[in-house]
C-alpha positions in Angstrom: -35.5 -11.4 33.0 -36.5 -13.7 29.9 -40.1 -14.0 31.3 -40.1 -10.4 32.0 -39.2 -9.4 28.5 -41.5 -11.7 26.7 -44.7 -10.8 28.9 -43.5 -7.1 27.7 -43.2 -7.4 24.6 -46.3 -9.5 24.1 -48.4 -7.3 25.9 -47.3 -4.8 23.4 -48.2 -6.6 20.4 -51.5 -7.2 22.0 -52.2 -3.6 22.2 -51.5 -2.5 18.6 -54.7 -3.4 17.1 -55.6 -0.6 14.4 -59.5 -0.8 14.1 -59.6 -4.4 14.4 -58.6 -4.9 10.9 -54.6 -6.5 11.5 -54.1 -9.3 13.5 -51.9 -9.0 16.8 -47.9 -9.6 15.6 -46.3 -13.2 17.2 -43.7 -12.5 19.7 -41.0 -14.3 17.4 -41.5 -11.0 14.9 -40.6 -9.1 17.4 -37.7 -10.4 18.3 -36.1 -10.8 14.8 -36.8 -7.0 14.6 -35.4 -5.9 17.7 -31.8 -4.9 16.9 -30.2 -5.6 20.2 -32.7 -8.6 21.3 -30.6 -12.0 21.5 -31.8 -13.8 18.7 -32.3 -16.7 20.4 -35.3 -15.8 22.7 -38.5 -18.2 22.3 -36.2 -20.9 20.6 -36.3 -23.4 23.1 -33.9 -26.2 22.7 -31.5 -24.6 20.0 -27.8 -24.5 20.4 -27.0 -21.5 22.6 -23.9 -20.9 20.5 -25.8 -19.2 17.4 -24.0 -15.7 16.9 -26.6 -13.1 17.6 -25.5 -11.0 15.3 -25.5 -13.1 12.7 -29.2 -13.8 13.1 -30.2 -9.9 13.8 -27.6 -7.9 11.6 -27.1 -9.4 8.7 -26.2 -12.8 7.5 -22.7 -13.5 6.8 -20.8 -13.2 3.7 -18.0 -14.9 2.6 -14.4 -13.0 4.3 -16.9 -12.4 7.3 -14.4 -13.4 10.4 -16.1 -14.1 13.8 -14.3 -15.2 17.0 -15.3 -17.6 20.2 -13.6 -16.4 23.4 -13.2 -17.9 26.7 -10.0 -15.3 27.5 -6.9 -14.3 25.0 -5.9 -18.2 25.5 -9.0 -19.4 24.5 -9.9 -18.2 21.3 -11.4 -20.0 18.2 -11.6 -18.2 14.6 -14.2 -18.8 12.0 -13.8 -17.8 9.0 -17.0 -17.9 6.6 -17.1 -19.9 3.4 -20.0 -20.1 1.0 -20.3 -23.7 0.5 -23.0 -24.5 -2.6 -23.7 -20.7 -2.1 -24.8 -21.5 1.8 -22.7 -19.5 4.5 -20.7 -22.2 6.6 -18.0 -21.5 9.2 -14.4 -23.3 9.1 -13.1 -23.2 11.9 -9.1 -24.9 12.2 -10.3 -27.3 8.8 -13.4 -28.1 9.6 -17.0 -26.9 8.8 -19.8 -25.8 11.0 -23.4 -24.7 10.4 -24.0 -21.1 12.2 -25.4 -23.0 15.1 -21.8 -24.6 15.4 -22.8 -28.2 14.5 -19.4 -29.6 13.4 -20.3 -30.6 9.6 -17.1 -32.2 8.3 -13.7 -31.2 7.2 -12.8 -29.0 4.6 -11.3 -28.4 1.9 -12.3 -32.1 1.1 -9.3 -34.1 0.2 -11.5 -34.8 -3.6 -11.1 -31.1 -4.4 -9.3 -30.6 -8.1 -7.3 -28.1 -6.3 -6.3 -30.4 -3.8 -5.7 -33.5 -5.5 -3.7 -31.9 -8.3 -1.2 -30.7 -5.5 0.4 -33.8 -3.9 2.4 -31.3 -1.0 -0.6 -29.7 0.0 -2.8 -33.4 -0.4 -0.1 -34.7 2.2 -0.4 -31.9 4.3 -4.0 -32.2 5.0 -4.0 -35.9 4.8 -1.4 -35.7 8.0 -3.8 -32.8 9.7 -6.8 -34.9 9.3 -4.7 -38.0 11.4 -3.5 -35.9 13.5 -6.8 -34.3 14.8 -8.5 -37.3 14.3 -5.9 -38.9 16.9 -5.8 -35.6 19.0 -8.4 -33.2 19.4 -10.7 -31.7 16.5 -12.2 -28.8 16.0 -15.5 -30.1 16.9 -14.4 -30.9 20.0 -12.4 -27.9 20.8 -15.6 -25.9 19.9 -17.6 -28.3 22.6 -15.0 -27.5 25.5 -15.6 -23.8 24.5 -18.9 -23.3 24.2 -19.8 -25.4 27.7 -17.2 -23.4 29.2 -19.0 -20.1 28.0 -22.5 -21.2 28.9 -21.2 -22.0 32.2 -20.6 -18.0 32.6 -24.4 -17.3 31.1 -21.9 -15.5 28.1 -24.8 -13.9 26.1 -22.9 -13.7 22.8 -20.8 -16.9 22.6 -19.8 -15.7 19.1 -18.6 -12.1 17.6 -17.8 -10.8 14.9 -14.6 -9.5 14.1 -12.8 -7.1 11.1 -13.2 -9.6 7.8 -11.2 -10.1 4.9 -12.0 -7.0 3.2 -10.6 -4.8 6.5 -7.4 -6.9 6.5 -6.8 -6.3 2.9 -7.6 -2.5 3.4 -4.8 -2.4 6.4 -2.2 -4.3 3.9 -2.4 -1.5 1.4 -2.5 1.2 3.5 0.6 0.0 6.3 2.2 -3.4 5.2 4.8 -2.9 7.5 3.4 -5.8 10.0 3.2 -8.3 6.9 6.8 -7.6 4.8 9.2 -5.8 7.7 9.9 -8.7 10.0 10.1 -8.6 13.5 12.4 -5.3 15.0 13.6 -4.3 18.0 11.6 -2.8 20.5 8.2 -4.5 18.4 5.2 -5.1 20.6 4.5 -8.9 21.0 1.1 -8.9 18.7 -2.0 -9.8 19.7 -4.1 -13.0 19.8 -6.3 -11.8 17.0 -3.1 -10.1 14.9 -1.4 -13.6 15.1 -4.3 -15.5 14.0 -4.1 -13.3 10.2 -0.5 -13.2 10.1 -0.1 -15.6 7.4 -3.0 -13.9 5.6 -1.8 -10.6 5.8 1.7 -11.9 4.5 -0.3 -13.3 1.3 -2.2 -10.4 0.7 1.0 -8.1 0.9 2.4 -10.8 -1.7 -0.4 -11.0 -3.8 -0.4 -7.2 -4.0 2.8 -7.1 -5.2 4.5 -5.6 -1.9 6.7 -8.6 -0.9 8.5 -10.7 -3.7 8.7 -14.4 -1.6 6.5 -15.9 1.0 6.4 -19.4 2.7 3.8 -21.3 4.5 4.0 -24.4 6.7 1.8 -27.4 5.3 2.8 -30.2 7.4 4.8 -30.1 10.8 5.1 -33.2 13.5 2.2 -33.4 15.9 4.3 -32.1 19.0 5.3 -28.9 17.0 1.6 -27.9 16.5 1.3 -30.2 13.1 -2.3 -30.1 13.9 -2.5 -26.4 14.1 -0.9 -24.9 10.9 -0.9 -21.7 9.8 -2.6 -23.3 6.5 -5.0 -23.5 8.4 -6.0 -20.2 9.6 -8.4 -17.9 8.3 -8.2 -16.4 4.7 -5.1 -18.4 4.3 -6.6 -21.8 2.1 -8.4 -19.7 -0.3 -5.6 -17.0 -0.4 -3.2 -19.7 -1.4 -5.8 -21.5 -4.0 -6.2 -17.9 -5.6 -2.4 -18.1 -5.7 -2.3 -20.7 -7.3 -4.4 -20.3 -9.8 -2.3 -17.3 -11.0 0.4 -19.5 -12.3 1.6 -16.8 -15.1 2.8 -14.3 -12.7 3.3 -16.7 -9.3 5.8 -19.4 -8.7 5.0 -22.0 -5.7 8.0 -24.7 -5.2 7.5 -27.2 -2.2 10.6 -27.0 0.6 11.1 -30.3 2.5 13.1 -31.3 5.2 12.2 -34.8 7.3 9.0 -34.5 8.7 8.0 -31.1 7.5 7.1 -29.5 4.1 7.0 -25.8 3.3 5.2 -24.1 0.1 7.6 -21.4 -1.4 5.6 -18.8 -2.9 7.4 -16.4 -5.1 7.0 -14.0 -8.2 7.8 -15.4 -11.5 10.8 -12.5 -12.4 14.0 -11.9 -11.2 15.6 -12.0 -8.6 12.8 -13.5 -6.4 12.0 -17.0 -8.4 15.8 -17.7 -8.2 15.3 -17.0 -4.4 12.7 -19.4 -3.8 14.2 -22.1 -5.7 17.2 -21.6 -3.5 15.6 -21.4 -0.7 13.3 -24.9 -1.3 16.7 -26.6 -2.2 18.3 -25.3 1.7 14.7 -26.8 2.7 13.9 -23.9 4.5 10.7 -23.9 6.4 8.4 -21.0 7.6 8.0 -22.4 11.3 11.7 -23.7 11.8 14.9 -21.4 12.8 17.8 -22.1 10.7 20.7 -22.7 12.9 23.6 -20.7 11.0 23.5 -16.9 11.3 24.9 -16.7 7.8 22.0 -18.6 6.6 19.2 -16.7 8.6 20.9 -13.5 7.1 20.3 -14.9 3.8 16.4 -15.8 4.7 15.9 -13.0 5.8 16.7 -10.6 3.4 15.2 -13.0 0.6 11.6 -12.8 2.4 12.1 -9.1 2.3 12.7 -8.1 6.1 14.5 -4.8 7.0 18.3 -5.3 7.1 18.3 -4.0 11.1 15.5 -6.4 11.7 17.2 -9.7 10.0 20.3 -8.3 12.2 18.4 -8.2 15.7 16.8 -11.6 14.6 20.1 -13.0 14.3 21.6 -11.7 17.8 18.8 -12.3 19.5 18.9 -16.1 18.2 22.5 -16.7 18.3 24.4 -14.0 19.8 26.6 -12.7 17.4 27.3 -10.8 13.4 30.5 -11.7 12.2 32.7 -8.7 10.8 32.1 -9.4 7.1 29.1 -12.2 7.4 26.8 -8.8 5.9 29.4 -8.7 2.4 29.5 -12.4 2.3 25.7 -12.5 2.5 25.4 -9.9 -0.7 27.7 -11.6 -2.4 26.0 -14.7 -2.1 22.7 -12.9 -3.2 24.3 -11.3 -6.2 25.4 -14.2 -7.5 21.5 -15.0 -8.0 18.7 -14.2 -10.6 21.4 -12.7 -13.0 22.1 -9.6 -10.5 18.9 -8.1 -11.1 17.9 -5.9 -8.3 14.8 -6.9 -6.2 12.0 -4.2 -7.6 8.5 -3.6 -5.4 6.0 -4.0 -6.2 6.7 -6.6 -8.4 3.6 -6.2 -10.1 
């Protein structure tokens, strides 16, 4: 069918010769103008993983979000950086060109933002061992793509709703990102889970949840390697974060072998949350054990009451008569009773 196509198509370019005067068009112009046409026609020898639509579309932008899928269990996100004002793809740390040659990790450990942040330094630090021991990107990205060329897939890579659609669906619904899981909730999907942490930043950095946490370092058998800081959106949500120190409030949480970030707004009552919370050492990807305390969590990260209550049963089987006015007790004894107001800014 590739022979087929380019005999056609240079046949046709042959034949549109007006009066002589304009030389017949290469076969490679065609094919960059053909919307539709897989970019990677009369390229012999390039890798086969190059996103077509990349090539033919439009070239990506930084928040674009593409996706390389074997099935639902196989599924790799790259979100697009500009890196010295060139598009790059990081995929789980690490940077790739758009033919998905594995460039290196990022952020790099040197970064000001980095550096000045000895949690989040550690964090990475323990990723980069841990993939370096394990399995990287790069070579998760290998498995993939030779599994999909196996199959002849024609579009190894596709693009998915960026940045800008996610932040869009935060304003309009943030339900998903600030209600917690209730009753009766579908389980979400593969692509849904992959931007949960970013949609719980954006709801927070719009002003529609007062406290959020993220995981920065886990042990290797509880998916250290695989952190939700590293998902899409979620570094350069966090930097941005950050860098809005007046209003935000990040405290590190730390139990043995695992660190959280605390991530709160800098009034009443949710900065006196989060510092009680990083003194319990609560962290985003561990279950507290007492139901008292996962009462307390929940309701400080802003989940519905009847949602923190079916978390609780479903995790240890019981509400105590009372445990709900010992709970607001506890929480009115914090951030000199001022109510929790949303949005917070």
């Amino acid at each position: 069918d590739l022979f087929v196509l380019a005999w056609q198509l240079e046949k046709k370019c042959s034949s549109m010769m007006l009066g002589g005067g304009i030389p017949r068009q290469s076969l490679r112009s065609w094919i960059e103008v053909l919307p539709g046409i897989d970019a990677r026609l009369g390229q012999v020898g390039r890798a086969k993983a190059i996103p077509r639509d990349v090539l033919v579309e439009r070239p990506p932008a930084a928040g674009d979000l593409f996706v390389l899928a074997y099935d639902e269990a196989s599924r790799l996100y790259f979100e697009t950086v500009l890196v010295k004002r060139k598009p790059k793809l990081l995929c789980q740390g690490q940077l790739f060109s758009l033919e998905l040659e594995p460039e290196g990790a990022y952020p790099k450990l040197s970064e000001p933002f980095v550096k000045g942040n000895p949690v989040l330094l550690a964090g990475l630090e323990e990723v980069r061992r841990m993939q370096k021991a394990g399995t990287s990107p790069a070579e998760l990205v290998a498995e993939l793509v030779a599994e999909l060329e196996e199959r002849d897939a024609s579009t190894p890579l596709a693009r998915l709703p960026g940045y800008g659609d996610l932040r869009e669906r935060v304003r309009a619904d943030p339900s998903l990102w600030t209600d917690g899981t209730g009753p009766g909730d579908a389980p979400l999907a593969e692509d849904e889970q992959a931007l949960l942490t970013a949609g719980e930043l954006v709801a927070f950095a719009e002003g529609l949840r007062g406290v959020a946490m993220l995981q920065v370092s886990l042990p290797a058998d509880m998916g250290g390697d695989r952190l939700p800081l590293l998902r899409p959106f979620v570094f350069p949500l966090l930097k941005a974060l950050h860098d809005d120190s007046k209003r935000v409030l990040i405290l590190p949480s730390k139990v043995p072998g695992a660190t959280s970030l605390l991530i709160s707004a800098k009034r009443q009552p949710y900065s006196a949350w989060a510092a009680y919370l990083a003194n319990l050492g609560v962290q985003a990807s561990l279950v507290a054990e007492s139901p008292f305390y996962k009462m307390i969590i929940g309701l400080m990260m802003g989940y519905k009451r009847e949602h923190v209550e079916h978390h609780v049963r479903e995790t240890s089987g019981r509400v105590d008569p009372g445990m709900w006015a010992a709970v607001e007790a506890e929480l009115a004894g914090l951030g000199n009773g001022m109510p929790p107001v949303l949005p917070w800014k």
